[in-house]
N, C-alpha and C positions, 0 to 999 in steps of 0.2 A: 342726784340719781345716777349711779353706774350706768353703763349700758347693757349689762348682764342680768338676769334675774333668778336668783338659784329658787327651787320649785322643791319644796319642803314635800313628804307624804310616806312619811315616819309619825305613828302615835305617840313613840316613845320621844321624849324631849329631852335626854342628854344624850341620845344619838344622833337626834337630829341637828340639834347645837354642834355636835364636835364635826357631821356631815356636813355643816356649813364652813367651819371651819378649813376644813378641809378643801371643798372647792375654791375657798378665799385664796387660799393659801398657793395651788396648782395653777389657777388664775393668774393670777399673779396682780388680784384686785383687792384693797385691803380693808374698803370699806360695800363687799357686794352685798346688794339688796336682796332680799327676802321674802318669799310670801309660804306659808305653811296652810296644804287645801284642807287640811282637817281643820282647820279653823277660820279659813277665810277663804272665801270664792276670790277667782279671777280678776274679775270686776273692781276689788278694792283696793288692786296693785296696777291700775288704768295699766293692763298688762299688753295694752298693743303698741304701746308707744317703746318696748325694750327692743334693742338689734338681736339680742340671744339670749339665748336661757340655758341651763343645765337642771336636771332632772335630776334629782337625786333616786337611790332604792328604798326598799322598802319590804317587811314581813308578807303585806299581801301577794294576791296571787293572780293573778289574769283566769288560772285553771280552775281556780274555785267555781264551783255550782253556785248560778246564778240566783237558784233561792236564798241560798247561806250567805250572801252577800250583804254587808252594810249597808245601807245608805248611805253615811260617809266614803264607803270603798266605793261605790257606783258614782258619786260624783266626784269623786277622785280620779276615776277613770275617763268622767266626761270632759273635765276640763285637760286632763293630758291630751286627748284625743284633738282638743280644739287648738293647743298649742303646736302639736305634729300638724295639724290642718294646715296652718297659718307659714308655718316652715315647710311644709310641702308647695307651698304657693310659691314659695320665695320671696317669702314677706318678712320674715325673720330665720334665723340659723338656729337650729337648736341640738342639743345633744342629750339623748334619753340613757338612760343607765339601769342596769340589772332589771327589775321588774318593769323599769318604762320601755324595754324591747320589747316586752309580750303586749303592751298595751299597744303599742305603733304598728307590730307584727299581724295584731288583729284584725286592726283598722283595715292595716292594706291590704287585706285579705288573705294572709296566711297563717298554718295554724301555728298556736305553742301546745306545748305537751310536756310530760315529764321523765320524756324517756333519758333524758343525760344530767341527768342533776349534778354539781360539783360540791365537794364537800370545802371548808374556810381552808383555801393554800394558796398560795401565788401558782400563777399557772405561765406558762411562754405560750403566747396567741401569735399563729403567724400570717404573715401578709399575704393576701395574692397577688395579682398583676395590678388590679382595680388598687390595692389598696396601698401598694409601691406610688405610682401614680397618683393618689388622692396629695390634697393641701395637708389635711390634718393629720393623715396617717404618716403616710409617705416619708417622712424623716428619721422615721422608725425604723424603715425596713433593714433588714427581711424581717423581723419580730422585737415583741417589744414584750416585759414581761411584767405582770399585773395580778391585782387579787380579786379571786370569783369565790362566790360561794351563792349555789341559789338550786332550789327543787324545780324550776320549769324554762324550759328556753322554745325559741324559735324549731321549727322542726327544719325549715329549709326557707332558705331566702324568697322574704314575701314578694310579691306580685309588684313589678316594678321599681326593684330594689338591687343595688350592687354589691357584691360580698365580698369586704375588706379583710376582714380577719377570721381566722379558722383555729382550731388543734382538733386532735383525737378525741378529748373528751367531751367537746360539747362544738356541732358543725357549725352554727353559726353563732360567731364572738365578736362581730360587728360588720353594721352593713350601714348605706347611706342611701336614701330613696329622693329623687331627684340632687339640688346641687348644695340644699340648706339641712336637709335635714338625718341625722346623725343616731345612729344607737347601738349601743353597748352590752354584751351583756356581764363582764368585766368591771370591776367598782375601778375607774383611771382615777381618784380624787384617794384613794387610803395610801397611807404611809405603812408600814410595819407597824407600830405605835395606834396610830390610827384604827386600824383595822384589828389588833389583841385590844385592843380597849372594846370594840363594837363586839367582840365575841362575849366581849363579859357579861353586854345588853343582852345579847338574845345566846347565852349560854345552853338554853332551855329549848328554841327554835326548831331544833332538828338539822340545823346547818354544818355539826359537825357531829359527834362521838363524845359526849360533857367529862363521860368518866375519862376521855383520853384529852382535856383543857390543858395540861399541862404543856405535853409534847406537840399540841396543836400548835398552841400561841408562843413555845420554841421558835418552830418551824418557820411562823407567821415573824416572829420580830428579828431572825437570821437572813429575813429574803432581801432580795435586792429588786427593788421594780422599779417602773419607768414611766407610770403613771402623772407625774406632773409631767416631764417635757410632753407627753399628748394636751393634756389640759393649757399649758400654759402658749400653744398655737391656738387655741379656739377663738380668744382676741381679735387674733389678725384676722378670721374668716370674716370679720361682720362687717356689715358695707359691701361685702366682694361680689 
């Protein structure tokens, strides 16, 4: 058993395959474990015995109307909640990504919303002071450049939480609440490759412009990010 647990909550199954991949690969772990909540509770991954987790993204939405809601999405949401619990304690480290900010963002009690959506580009997220200073960010600085693409974020750094990374288009691009627990709202785990392959998934999504797929996934497989050396410190944090 690694001592990483990458945290599946994607429907779709050859995004969430190649999302695995992809953290594997940033990690710099070659055989990381796995548990996918659409299909398996917490429980059957004895998931307190891992030092870290990474959170992968996902279609859903935090903003969704609670009627319109799954079942599978509610208890997807429950068990994130209890993974941030646990790294909020300092019982484990974890690192939330794209849709796992609004779930951690709600928890702590502040809101997300949809007023900054980013359409699929690579974006430059830049540091503040907090995030010069952080273990995981901090090697980055001043900025590190990444691919966003999502309809809801964080409105303002939640309640008890420090704000590492900012841009123009979307105010908070990552933030750390107490010393373990980490989120995103920036995919750190795509490659160029990585991330035009994921657009081809969710073409239909709303995430970018389809009739403009072309000159998107140009765009997307020209950029240059910087998404594994973040990933590839998450390692050292565990035990700290």
């Amino acid at each position: 058993m690694s001592s990483v647990l990458y945290v599946c909550v994607r429907p779709e199954r050859s995004a969430a395959d190649a999302e695995h991949r992809s953290f594997s690969r940033g990690l710099g772990i070659e055989r990381l474990d796995r548990i996918d909540l659409l299909h398996a509770s917490l429980e059957t991954a004895e998931w307190q015995q891992y030092d870290g987790f990474v959170i992968g993204g996902s279609p859903f939405n935090v903003t969704d109307a609670e009627h319109e809601k799954t079942d599978p999405q509610r208890a997807v949401e429950h068990d994130l909640e209890r993974i941030a619990a646990r790294a909020l304690d300092g019982k484990t480290t974890a690192l939330f990504t794209c849709y796992g900010i609004g779930v951690v963002t709600r928890m702590l009690g502040g809101e997300v919303h949809t007023d900054q959506p980013e359409q699929a580009s690579a974006s430059t997220v830049h540091l503040t002071e907090a995030g010069t200073a952080d273990p995981l960010f901090g090697p980055s600085a001043p900025s590190l450049s990444v691919f966003t693409a999502h309809k809801e974020s964080a409105r303002d750094t939640p309640p008890g939480a420090v704000l590492l990374g900012t841009n123009s288009a979307c105010t908070v691009q990552a933030y750390r609440a107490g010393t373990h627990l980490y989120a995103t709202q920036f995919h750190p785990e795509a490659s160029p490759q990585d991330f035009a392959d994921r657009m081809a998934v969710y073409r239909a999504s709303g995430y970018f412009d389809p009739s403009s797929f072309a000159q998107t996934e140009a765009a997307v497989l020209s950029a240059s990010v910087e998404g594994d050396d973040l990933l590839g410190r998450f390692p050292g944090l565990l035990g700290a």
